[in-house]
C-alpha positions as CSV (number, residue, x, y, z in Angstrom):
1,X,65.7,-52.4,22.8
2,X,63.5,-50.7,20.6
3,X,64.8,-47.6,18.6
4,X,64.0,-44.3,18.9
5,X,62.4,-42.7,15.8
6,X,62.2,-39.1,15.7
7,X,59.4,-37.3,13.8
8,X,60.4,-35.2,10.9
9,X,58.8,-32.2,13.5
10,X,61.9,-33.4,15.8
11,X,64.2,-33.7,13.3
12,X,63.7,-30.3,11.8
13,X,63.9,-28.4,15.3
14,X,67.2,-30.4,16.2
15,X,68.5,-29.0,12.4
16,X,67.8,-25.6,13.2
17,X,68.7,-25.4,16.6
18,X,72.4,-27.4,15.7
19,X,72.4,-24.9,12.6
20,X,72.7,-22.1,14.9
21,X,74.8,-23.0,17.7
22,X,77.7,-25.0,15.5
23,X,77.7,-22.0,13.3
24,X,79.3,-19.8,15.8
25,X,82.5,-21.5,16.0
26,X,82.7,-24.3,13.1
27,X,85.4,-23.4,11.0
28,X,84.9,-21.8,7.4
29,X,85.9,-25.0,5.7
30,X,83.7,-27.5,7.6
31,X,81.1,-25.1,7.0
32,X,81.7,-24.6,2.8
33,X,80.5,-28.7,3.0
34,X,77.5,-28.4,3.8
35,X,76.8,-25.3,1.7
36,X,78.2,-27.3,-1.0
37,X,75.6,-30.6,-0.3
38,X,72.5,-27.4,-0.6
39,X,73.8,-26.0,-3.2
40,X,73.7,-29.4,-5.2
41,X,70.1,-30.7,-2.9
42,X,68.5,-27.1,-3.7
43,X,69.4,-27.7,-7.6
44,X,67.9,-30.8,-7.3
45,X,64.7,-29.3,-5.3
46,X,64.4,-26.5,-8.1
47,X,64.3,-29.9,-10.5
48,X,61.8,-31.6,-8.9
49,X,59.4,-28.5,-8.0
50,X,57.9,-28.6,-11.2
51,X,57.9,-32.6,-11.4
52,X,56.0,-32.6,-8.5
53,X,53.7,-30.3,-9.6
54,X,52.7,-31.8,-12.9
55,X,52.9,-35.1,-11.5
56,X,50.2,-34.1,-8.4
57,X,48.0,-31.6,-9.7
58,X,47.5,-33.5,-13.4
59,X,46.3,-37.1,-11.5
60,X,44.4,-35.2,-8.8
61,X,41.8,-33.2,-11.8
62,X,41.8,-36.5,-13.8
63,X,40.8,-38.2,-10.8
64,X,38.0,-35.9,-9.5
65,X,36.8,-36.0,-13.2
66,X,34.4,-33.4,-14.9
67,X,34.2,-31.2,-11.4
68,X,38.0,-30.3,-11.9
69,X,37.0,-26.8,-13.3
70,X,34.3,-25.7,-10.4
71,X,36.9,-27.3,-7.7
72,X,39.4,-24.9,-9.5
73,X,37.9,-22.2,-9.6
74,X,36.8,-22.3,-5.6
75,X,40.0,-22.8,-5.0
76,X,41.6,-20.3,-6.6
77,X,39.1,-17.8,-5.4
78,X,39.4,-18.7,-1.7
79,X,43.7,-18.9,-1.9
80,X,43.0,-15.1,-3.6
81,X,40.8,-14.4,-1.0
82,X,42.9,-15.3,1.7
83,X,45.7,-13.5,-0.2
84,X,44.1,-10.1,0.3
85,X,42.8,-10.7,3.9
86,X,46.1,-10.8,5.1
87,X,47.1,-8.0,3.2
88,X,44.4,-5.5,4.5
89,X,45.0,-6.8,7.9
90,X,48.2,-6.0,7.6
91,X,48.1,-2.5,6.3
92,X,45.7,-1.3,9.3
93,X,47.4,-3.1,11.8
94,X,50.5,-1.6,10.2
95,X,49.3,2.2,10.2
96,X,47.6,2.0,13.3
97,X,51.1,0.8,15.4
98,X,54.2,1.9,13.1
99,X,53.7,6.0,13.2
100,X,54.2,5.6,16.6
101,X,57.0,3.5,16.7
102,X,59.2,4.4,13.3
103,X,60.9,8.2,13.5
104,X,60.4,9.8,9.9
105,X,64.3,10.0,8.0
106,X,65.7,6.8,9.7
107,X,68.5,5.9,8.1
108,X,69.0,2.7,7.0
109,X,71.7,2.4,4.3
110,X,74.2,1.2,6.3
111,X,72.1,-2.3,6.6
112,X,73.4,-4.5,3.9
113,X,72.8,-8.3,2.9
114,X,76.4,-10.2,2.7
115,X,76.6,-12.9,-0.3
116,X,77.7,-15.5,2.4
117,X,79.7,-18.8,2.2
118,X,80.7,-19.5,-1.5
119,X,80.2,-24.0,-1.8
120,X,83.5,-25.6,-3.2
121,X,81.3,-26.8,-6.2
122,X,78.2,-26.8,-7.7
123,X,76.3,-28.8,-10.2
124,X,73.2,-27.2,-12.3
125,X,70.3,-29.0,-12.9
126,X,67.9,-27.1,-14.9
127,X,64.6,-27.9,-14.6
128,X,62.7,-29.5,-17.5
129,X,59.8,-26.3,-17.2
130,X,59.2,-23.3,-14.9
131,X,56.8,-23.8,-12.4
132,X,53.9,-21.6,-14.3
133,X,54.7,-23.8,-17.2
134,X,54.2,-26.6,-15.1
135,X,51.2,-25.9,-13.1
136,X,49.5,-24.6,-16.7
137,X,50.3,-28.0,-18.1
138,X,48.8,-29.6,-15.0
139,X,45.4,-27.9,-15.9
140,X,45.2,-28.9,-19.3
141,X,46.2,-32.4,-19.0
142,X,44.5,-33.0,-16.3
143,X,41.3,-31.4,-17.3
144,X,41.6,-33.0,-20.5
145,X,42.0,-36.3,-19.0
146,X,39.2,-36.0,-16.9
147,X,36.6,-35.9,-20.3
148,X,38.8,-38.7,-21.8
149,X,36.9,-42.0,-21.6
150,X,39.9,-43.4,-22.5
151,X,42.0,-44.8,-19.6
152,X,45.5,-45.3,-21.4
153,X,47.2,-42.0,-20.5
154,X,45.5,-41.8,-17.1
155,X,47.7,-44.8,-16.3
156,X,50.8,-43.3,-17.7
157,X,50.0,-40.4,-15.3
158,X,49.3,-42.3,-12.4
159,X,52.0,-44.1,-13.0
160,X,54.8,-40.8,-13.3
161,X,52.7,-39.6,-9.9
162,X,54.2,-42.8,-8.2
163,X,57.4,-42.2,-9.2
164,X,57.0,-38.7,-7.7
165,X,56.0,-39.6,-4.3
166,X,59.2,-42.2,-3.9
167,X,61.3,-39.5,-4.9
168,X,59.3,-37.2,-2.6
169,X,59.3,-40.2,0.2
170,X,62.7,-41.6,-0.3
171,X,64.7,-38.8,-1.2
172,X,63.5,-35.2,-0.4
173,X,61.9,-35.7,3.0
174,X,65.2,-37.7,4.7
175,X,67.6,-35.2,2.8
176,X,65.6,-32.1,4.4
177,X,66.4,-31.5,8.0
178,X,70.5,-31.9,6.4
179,X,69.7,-29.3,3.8
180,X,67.9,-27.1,7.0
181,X,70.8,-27.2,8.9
182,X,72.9,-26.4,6.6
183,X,71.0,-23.4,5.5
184,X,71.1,-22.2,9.2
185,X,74.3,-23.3,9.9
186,X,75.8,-20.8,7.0
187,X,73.8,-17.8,7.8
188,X,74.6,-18.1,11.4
189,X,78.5,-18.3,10.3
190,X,77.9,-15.6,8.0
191,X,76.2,-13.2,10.7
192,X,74.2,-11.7,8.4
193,X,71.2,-12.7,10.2
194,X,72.0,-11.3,13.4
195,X,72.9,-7.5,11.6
196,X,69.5,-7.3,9.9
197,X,67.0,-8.4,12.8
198,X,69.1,-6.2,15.5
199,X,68.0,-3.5,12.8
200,X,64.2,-4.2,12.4
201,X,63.4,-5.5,15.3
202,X,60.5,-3.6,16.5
203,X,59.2,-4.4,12.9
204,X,59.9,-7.8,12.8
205,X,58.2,-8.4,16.0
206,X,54.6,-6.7,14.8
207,X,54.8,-8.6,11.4
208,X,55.5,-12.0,13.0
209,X,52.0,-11.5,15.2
210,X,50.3,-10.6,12.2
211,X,51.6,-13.8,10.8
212,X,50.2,-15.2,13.8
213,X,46.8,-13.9,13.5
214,X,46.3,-14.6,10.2
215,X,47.0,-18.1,10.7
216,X,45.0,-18.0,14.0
217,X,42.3,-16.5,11.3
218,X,42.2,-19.1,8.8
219,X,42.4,-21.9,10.7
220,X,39.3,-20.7,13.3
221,X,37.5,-20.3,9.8
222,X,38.5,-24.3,9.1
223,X,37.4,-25.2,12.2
224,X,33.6,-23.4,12.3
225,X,33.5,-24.7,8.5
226,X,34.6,-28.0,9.6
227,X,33.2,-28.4,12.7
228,X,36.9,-29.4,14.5
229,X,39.4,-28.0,16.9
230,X,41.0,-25.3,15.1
231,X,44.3,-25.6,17.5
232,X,44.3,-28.7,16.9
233,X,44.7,-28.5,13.1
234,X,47.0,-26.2,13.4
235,X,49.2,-28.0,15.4
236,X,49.4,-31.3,12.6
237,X,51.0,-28.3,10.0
238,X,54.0,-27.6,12.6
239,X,56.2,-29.4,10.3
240,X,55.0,-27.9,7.2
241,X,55.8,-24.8,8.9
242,X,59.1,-25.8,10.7
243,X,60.2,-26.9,7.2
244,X,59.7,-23.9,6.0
245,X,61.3,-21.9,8.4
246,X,64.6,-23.7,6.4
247,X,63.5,-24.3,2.8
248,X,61.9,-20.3,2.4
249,X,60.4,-22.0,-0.4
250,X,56.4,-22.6,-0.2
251,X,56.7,-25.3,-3.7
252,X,60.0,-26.7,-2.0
253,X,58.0,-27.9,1.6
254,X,55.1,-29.4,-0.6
255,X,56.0,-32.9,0.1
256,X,55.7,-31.9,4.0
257,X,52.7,-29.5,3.6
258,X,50.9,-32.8,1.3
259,X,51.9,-35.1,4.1
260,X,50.2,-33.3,6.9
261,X,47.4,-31.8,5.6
262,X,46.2,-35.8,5.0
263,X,47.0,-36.1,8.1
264,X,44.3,-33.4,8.7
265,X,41.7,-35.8,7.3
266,X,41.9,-34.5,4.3
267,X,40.8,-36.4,1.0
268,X,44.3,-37.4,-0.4
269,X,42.7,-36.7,-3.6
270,X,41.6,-32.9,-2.7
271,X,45.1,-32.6,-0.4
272,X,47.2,-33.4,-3.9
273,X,45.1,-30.9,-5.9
274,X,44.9,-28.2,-3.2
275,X,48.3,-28.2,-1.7
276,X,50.3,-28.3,-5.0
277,X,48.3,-25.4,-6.5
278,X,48.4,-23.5,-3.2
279,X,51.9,-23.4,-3.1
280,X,52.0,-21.5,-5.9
281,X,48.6,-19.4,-5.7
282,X,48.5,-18.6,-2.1
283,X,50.4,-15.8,-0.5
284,X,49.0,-14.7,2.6
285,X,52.4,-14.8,4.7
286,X,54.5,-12.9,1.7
287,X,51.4,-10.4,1.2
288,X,51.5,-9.4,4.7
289,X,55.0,-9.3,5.2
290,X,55.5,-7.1,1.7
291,X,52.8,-4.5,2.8
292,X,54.1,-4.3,6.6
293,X,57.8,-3.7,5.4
294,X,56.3,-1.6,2.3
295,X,54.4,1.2,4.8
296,X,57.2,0.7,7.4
297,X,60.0,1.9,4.8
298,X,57.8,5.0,3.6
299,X,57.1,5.8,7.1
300,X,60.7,6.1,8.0
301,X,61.7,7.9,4.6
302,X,58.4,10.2,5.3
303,X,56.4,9.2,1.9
304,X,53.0,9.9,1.7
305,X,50.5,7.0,1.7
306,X,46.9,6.2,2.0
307,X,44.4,3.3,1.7
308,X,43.3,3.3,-1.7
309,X,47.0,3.3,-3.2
310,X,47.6,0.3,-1.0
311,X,44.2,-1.2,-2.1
312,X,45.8,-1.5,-5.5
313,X,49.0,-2.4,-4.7
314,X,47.7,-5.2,-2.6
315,X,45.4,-6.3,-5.4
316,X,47.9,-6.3,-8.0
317,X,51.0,-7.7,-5.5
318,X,48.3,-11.1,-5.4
319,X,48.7,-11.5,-8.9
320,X,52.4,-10.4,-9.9
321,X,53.7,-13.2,-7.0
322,X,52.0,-16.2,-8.0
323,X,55.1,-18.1,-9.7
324,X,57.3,-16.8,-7.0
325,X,57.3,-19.8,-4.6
326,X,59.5,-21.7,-6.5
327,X,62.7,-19.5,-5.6
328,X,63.6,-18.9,-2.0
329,X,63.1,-14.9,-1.4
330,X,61.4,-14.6,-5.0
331,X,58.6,-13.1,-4.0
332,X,59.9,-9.9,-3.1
333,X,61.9,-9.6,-6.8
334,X,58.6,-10.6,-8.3
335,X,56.8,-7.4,-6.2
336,X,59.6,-5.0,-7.4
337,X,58.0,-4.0,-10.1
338,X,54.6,-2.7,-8.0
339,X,56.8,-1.5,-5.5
340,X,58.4,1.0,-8.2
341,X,55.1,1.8,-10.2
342,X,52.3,2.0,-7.5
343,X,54.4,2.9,-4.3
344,X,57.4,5.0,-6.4
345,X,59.5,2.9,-4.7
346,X,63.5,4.2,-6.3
347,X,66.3,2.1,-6.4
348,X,67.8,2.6,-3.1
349,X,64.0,2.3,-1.3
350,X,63.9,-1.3,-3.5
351,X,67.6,-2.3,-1.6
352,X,66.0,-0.9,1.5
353,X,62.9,-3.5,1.1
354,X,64.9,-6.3,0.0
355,X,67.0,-6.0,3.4
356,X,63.9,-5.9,5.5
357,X,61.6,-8.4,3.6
358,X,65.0,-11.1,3.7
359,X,65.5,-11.0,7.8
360,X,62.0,-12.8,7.6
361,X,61.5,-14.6,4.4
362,X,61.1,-17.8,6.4
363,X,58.3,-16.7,8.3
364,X,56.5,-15.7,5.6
365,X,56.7,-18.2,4.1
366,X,56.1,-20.8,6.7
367,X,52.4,-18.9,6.7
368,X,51.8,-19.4,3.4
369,X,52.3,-23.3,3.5
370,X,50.5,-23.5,7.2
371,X,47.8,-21.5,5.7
372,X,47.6,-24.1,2.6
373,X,46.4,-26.8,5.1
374,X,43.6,-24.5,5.8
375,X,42.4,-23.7,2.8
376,X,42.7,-27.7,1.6
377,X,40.2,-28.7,4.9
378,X,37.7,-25.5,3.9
379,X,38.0,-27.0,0.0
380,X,37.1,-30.9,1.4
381,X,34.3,-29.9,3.5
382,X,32.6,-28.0,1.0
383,X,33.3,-30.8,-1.7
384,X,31.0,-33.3,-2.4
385,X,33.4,-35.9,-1.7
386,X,30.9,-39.1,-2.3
387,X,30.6,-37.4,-5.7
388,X,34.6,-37.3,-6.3
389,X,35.4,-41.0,-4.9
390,X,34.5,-43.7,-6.6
């Protein structure tokens, strides 16, 4: 008899799904387990994020040698790029539908986001750098390595990447679909999810097929660029974005999003540069969703608004998110800031945008990882790969 082996896809719907109906009538203390294994598994994610980072970005510019500054800077202009697309499709779409859907004064104080299940213990493991320190790091070693004609260091290097991918292989990927059902298991228990989407559902719905489209977007432009089935594509990122769905971390599904996109037939050496630096650089899902719930809330508190302030805010949010991936929900504390000083967004309109950018922080940022896979097929086409591999 041969064994069945589910694919992580399989494995990852199963987690979700079992998250959602065992949480309705597991008992508190059952429950506290496994929010006590992701407390510890998500310390040891926020370990490795930078880890991973250093030890995939550095060996991928080293490797692709003295074009590691012209491949960065493409990249970094198309993730940007992509960025502010899905912001300005979502402001229009935004004030062309929510006038007509969102009465002026709704209330929404009484929405509130409970602190959920507390774990019975917890162990901290503090990373060794932020994730900008890492990914800054990454840069200069790596671009310094690639003008080395020296080989030593490269070898240490490759070597620390090795190590990387068996914890990433070994470790994080089996652990994942446990930590995703745990994650869904305590915020069905907790019913906070069920009180905040009953809330914004009309809302929720438009953002989610602007997230949608977008990805519908990027992908169609991957496939004219590359010549291949854009539907197709998309469909080999499901898991990237299925593990997202759980993680709400875009640098915590990088060992997923790095799997697939090779998959993709993408260069493993452009898929370890792109994805990694993407993760951390690319925000079309959290743009979108920000500006959405942004021009939703001033709608319903009847603030005034027009294109060119969100122009600005949409420019500036692409810039003041970029070392939010690392933290699940970060990038809406990391847009507070803009909220307050380009929106005059107060204190209670902040609370009211955290409750409304939470219900979907997975969706988000399952579109920012999808979209990553994109961006690393447009980046491999339009690199001269016989140039790169030698």
């Amino acid at each position: 008899m041969k064994k069945i082996r589910l694919g992580l896809l399989s494995r990852i719907v199963i987690a979700i799904l079992l998250g959602i109906i065992l949480g309705n009538f597991l008992p508190t203390p059952l429950v506290r387990v496994f929010v006590t294994f992701n407390s510890i598994f998500s310390e040891f994610l926020n370990f490795s994020i930078p880890l991973i980072i250093l030890g995939l970005v550095t060996v991928a510019i080293a490797d692709i040698g003295n074009k590691a500054g012209k491949l960065l800077l493409i990249t970094v202009l198309i993730a940007y790029g992509a960025t502010l697309l899905s912001g300005f499709i979502s402001y229009f779409t935004g004030a062309a539908l929510f006038p007509s859907m969102i009465e002026p004064g709704t209330s929404l104080g009484e929405v509130t986001n409970s602190d959920g299940l507390l774990p019975y213990f917890s162990v901290g493991i503090p990373p060794l750098m932020n994730v900008m320190t890492a990914l800054v790091f990454a840069f200069t070693l790596g671009l310094g390595l690639a003008n080395l004609n020296s080989t030593s260091l490269k070898n240490v290097t490759r070597d620390f990447r090795d190590i990387i991918v068996m914890v990433i292989e070994k470790v994080i990927i089996p652990l994942l679909p446990i930590y995703i059902f745990g994650i869904f298991l305590g915020m069905t228990h907790s019913g906070q999810v069920y009180s905040i989407l009953l809330v914004f559902i009309k809302i929720i719905g438009i953002i989610f097929g602007i997230h949608v489209f977008v990805l519908l977007l990027q992908y169609s432009i991957a496939g004219a660029i590359t010549r291949r089935n854009p539907l197709k594509l998309l469909l080999k990122m499901l898991p990237a974005y299925f593990t997202a769905l759980g993680t709400q971390s875009s640098a915590a599904t990088i060992p997923v999003t790095l799997e697939q996109t090779i998959k993709n037939n993408v260069s493993p050496q452009i898929a370890g540069f792109v994805i990694p630096l993407c993760a951390t650089i690319h925000l079309s899902g959290s743009t979108l969703k920000i500006v959405a719930c942004a021009l939703a809330l001033m709608i319903m508190q009847g603030m005034p608004y027009d294109f060119p302030m969100f122009a600005g805010f949409i420019f500036l949010l692409g810039i003041t998110m970029v070392a939010a991936p690392g933290v699940p929900g970060g990038a809406i504390m990391a847009s507070l800031g803009v909220l307050q000083s380009v929106l005059g967004f107060d204190e209670s309109a902040q609370a009211l945008m955290i409750a409304l950018y939470i219900a979907m922080d997975s969706f988000g940022t399952a579109c920012n990882v999808t979209g990553d896979g994109a961006i690393a097929l447009i980046i491999d086409k339009i690199t001269d790969k016989d140039s790169i591999k030698k």
